[in-house]
C-alpha positions in Angstrom: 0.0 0.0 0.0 1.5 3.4 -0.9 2.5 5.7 1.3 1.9 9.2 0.9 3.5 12.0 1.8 3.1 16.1 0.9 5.5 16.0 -2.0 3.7 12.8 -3.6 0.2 15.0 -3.1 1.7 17.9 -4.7 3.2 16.1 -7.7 -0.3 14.5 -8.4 -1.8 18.5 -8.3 1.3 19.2 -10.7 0.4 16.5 -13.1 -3.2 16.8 -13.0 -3.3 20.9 -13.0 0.3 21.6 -14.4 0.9 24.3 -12.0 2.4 27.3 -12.3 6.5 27.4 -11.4 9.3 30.3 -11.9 12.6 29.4 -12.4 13.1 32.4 -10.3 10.8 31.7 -7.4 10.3 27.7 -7.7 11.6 27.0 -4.2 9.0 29.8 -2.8 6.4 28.7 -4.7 6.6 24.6 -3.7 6.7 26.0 0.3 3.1 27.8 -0.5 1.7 25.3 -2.1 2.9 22.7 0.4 1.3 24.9 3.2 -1.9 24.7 1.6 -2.1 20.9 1.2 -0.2 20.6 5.3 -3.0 23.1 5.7 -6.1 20.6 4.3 -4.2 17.6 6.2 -4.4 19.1 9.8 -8.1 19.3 9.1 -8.4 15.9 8.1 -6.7 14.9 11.5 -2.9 14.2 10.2 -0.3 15.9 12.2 3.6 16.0 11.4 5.4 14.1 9.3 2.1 13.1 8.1 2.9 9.2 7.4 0.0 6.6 6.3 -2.1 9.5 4.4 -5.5 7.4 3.2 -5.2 7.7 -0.7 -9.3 8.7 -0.6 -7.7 11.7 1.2 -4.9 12.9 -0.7 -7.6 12.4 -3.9 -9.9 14.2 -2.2 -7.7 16.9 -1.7 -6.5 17.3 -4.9 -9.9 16.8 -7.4 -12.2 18.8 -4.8 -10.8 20.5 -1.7 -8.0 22.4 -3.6 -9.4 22.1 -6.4 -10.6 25.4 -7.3 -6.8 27.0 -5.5 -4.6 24.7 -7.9 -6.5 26.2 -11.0 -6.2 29.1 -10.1 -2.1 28.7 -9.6 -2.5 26.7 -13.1 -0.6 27.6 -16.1 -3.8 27.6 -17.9 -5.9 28.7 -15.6 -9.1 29.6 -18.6 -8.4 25.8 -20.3 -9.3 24.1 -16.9 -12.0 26.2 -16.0 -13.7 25.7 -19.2 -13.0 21.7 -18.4 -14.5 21.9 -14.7 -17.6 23.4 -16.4 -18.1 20.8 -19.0 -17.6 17.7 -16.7 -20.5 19.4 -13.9 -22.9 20.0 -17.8 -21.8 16.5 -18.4 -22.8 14.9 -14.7 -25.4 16.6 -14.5 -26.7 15.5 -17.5 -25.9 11.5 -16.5 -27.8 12.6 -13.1 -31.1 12.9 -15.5 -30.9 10.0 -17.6 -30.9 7.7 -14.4 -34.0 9.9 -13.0 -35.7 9.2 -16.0 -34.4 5.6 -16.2 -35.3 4.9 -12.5 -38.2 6.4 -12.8 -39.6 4.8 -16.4 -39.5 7.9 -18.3 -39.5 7.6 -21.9 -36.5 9.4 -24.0 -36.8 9.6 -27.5 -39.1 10.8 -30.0 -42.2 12.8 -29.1 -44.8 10.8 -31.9 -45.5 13.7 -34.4 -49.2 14.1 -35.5 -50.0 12.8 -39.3 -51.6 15.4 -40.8 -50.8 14.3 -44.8 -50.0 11.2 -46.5 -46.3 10.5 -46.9 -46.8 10.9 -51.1 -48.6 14.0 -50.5 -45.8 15.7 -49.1 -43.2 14.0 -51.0 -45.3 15.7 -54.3 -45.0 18.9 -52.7 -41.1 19.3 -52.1 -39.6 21.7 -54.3 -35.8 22.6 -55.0 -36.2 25.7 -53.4 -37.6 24.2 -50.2 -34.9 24.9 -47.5 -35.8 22.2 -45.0 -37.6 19.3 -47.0 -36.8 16.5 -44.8 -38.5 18.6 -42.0 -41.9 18.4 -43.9 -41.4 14.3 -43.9 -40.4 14.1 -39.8 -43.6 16.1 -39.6 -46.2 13.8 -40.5 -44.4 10.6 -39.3 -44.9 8.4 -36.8 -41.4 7.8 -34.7 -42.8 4.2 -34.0 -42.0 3.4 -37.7 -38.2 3.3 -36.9 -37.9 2.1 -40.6 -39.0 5.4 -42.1 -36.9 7.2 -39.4 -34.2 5.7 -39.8 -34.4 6.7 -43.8 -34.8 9.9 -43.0 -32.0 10.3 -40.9 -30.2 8.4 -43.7 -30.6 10.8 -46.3 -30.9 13.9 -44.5 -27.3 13.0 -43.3 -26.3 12.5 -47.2 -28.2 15.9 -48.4 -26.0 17.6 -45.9 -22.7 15.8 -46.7 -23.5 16.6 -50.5 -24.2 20.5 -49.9 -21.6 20.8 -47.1 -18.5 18.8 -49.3 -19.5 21.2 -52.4 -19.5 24.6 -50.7 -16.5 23.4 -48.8 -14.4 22.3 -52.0 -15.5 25.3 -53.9 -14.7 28.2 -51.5 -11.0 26.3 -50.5 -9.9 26.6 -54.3 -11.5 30.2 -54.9 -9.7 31.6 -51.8 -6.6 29.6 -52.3 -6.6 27.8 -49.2 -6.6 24.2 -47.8 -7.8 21.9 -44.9 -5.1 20.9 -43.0 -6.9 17.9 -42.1 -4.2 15.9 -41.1 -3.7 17.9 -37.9 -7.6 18.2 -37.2 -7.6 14.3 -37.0 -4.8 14.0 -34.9 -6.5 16.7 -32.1 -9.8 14.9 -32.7 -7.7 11.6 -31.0 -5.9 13.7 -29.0 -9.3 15.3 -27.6 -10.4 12.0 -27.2 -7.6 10.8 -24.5 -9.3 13.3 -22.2 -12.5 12.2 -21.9 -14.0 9.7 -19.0 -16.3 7.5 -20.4 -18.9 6.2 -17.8 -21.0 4.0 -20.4 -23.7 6.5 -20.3 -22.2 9.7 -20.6 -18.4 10.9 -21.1 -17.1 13.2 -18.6 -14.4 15.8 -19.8 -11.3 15.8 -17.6 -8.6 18.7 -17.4 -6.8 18.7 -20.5 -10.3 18.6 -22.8 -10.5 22.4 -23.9 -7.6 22.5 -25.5 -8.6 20.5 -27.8 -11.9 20.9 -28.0 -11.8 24.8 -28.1 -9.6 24.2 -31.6 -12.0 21.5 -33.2 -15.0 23.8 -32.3 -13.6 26.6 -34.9 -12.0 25.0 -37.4 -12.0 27.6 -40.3 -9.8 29.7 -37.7 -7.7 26.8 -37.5 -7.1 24.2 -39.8 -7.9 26.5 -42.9 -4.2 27.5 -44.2 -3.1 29.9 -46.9 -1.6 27.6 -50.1 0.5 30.8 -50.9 2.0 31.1 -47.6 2.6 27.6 -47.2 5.1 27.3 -50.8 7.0 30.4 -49.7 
């Protein structure tokens, strides 16, 4: 069984908030941060040299107690506050789905109301229409999973087919490209911070970074081709 001491606790805030250390001050800077954590311990009952700290303790400490103190001393203080918001959004969205689980509730489709024949509204689509598939969902049933699911089929090829063709078109008039290469590499790399409890995946620090960067990706991953052969 391991043995902690203050140094070991410290080290896990290091690697968990990457906090913030001067060349300059770094000796200073350890001693206030150790005083916060002796600080928490003497709370918690442990008195010098603080041998045999309980591992639920020193966790304790470092993903609640200090939690909000070690961001703040973070070197990216905005990154993990944006994470700490995501993961409560994220819990407290898996918090619902087992009330309505426990409780019997049914998620999914609310059954639309048939108001016109499925041919009658597939007569009435026009080119111009900017929404057609919306017409459809609105007089089906979602009991027929069948039709549903060929809606959701070729709704999601309509938008691949309009999305691909503006995308392609405006890259070559503007003399740009995807660096797509790097987007998939941070979409993996997003992917390593994220706690997956079967039901609903839980961001952990490191996620914004990430994240923030696949969420604009014209800002980017859209590079100059004239820039780039100079």
């Amino acid at each position: 069984m391991k043995k902690y001491k203050v140094i070991d606790i410290l080290n896990l805030a290091n690697k968990k908030y990457t906090l913030y250390f001067s060349k300059e001050d770094k000796g200073t800077q350890i001693n206030t941060y150790t005083k916060q954590i002796r600080k928490c311990l003497k709370n918690k009952g442990y008195e010098k040299p603080f041998n045999d700290i309980k591992a639920s303790d020193v966790y304790y400490i470092v993903d609640y107690e200090l939690k909000d103190y070690f961001i703040k001393n973070s070197i990216m203080p905005d990154y993990l506050q944006k994470d700490d918001l995501l993961a409560q959004e994220a819990n407290d969205r898996e918090v619902r789905m087992l009330t309505q689980y426990k409780n019997n509730q049914n998620i999914g489709y609310v059954d639309a109301k048939s108001q016109k024949s499925l041919d009658e509204v597939l007569n009435s689509i026009k080119d111009s229409d900017y929404d057609p598939i919306k017409k459809l969902r609105d007089v089906c049933n979602s009991e027929d999973v069948d039709l549903w699911n060929e809606l959701d089929f070729i709704e999601k090829n309509l938008e691949k087919f309009k999305q691909n063709y503006i995308f392609y078109a405006l890259l070559k008039q503007n003399h740009e490209h995807f660096d797509q290469a790097q987007y998939i590499k941070d979409f993996f790399e997003r992917d390593k911070y994220i706690d997956d409890r079967g039901m609903v995946e839980v961001p952990k620090y490191g996620y914004s970074k990430y994240n923030d960067k696949l969420n604009e990706p014209f800002r980017n991953y859209i590079k100059s081709s004239e820039k780039d052969k100079n």
